[in-house]
Residue frames as qw, qx, qy, qz and C-alpha x, y, z in Angstrom:
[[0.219, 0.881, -0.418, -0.037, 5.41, -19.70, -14.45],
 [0.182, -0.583, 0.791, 0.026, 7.25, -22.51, -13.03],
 [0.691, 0.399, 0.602, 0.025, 5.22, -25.40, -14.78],
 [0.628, 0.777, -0.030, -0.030, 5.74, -22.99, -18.37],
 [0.224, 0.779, -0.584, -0.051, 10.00, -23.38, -17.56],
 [0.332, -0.408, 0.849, 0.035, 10.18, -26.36, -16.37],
 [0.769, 0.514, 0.380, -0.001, 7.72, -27.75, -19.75],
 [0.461, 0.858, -0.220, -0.044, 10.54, -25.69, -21.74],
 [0.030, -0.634, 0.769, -0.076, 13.39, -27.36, -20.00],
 [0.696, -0.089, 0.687, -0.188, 11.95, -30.56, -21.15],
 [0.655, 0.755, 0.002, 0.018, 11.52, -29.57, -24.47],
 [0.061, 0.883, -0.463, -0.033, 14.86, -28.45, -24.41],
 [0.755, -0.219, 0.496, -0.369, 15.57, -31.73, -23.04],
 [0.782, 0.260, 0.549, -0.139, 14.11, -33.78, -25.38],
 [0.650, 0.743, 0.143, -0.072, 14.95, -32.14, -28.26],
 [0.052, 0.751, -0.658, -0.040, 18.65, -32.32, -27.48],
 [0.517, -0.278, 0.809, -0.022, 18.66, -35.99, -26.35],
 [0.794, 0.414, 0.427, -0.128, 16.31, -37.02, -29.16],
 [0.387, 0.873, -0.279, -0.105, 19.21, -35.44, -31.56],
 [0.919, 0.221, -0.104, 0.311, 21.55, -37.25, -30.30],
 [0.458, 0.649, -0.063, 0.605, 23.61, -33.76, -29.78],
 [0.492, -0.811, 0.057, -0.311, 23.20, -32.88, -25.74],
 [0.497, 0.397, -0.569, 0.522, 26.23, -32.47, -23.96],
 [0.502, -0.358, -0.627, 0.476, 26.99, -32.39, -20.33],
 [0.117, -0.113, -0.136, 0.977, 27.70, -28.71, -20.36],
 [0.292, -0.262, -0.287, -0.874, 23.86, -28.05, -21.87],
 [0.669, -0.527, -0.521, -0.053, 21.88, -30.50, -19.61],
 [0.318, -0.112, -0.317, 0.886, 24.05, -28.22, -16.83],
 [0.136, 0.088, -0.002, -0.987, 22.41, -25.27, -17.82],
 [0.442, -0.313, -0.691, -0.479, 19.30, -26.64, -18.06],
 [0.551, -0.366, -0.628, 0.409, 19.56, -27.85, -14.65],
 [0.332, -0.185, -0.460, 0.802, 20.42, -24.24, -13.59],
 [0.267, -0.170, -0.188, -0.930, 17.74, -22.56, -15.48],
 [0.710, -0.531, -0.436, -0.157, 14.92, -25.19, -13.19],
 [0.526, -0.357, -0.425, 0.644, 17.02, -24.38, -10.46],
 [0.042, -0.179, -0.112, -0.976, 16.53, -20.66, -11.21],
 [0.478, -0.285, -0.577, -0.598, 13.07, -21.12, -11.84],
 [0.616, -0.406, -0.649, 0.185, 12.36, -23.07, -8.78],
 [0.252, -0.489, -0.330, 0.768, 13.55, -19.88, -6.53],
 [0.110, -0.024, -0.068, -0.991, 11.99, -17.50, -8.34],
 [0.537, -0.479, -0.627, -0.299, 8.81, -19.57, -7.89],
 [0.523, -0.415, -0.578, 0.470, 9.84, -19.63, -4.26],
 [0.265, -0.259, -0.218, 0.903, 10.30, -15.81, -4.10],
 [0.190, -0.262, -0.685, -0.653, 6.97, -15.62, -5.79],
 [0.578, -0.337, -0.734, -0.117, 5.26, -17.25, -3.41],
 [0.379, -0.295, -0.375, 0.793, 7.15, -15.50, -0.23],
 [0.060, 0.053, -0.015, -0.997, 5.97, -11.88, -1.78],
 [0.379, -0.266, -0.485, -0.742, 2.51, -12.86, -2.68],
 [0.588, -0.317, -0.618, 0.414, 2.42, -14.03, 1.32],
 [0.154, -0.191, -0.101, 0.964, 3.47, -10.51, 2.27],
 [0.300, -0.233, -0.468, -0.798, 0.57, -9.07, -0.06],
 [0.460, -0.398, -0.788, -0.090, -1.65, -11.40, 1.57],
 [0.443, -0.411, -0.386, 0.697, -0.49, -10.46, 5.34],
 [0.173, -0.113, 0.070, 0.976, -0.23, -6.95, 4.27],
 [0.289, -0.204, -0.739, -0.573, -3.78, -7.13, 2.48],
 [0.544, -0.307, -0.768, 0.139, -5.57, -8.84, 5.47],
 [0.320, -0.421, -0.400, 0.749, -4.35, -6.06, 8.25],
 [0.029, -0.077, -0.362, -0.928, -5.84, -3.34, 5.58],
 [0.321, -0.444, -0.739, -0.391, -8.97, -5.15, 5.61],
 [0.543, -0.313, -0.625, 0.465, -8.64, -5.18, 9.34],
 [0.017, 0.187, 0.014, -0.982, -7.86, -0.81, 9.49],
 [0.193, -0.211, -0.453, -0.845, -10.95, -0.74, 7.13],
 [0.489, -0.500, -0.592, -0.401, -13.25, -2.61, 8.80],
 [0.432, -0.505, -0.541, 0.515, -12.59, -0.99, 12.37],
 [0.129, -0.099, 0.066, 0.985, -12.27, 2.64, 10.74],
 [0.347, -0.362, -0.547, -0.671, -16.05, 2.05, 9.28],
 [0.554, -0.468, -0.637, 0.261, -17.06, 1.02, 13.01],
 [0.260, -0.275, -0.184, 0.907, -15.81, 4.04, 14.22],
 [0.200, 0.152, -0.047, -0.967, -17.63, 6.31, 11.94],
 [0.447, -0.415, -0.759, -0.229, -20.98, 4.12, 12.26],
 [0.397, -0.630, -0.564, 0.357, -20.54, 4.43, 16.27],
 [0.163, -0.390, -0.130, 0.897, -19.88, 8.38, 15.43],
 [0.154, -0.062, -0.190, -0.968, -22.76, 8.85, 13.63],
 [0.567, -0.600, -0.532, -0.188, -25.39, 7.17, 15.78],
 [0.405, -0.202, -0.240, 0.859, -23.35, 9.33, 18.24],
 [0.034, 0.149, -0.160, -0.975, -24.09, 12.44, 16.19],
 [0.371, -0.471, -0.625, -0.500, -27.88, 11.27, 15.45],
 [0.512, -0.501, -0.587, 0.377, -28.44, 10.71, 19.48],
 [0.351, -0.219, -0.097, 0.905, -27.10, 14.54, 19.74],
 [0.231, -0.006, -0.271, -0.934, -29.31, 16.18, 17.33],
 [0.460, -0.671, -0.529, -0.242, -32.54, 14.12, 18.91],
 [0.467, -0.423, -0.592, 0.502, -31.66, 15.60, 22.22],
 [0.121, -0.303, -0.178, 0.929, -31.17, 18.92, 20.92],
 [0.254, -0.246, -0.602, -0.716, -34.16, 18.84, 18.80],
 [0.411, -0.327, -0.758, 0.387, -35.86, 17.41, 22.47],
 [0.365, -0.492, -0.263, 0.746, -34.87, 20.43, 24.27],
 [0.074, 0.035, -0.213, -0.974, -35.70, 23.24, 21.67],
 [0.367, -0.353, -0.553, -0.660, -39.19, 22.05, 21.46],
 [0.517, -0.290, -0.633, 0.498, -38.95, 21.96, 24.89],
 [0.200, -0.234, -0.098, 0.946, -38.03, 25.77, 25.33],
 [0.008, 0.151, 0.396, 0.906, -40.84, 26.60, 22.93],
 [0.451, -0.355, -0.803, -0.159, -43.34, 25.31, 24.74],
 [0.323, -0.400, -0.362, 0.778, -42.56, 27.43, 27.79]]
């Protein structure tokens, strides 16, 4: 995005100076629309940081929540050999 305004504010640019017709007051606004540009790159960049960060610590919840219910169902296997153990235990008596 900020390489596609600041190729248009060259065009712009060029195609005033190459006229002959560019004034102070439009090479201004040029200036402020790459100055724009530039922070909205920056605030681009900040939020897709966040995302990242924000992204990352998800991963983080996911891949300890899947641990959990791994170690709770070799939990819940261990249980049902023991009681499967013990009933063939009882029958045997």
């Amino acid at each position: 995005m900020r390489n596609k305004t600041i190729t248009l504010m060259l065009a712009v640019m060029m195609a005033g100076l190459s006229s002959g017709c560019a004034t102070v007051a439009q090479l201004n606004e040029v200036r402020d629309i790459a100055r724009q540009a530039q922070a909205d790159a920056a605030q681009a960049s900040n939020t897709v940081e966040s995302a990242t960060r924000a992204a990352d610590q998800a991963s983080s919840k996911a891949d300890r929540a899947l641990q959990a219910a791994e170690d709770a169902k070799a939990c819940c296997q261990r249980n049902s050999d023991k009681i499967d153990r013990m009933f063939e235990k009882s029958m045997q008596k």
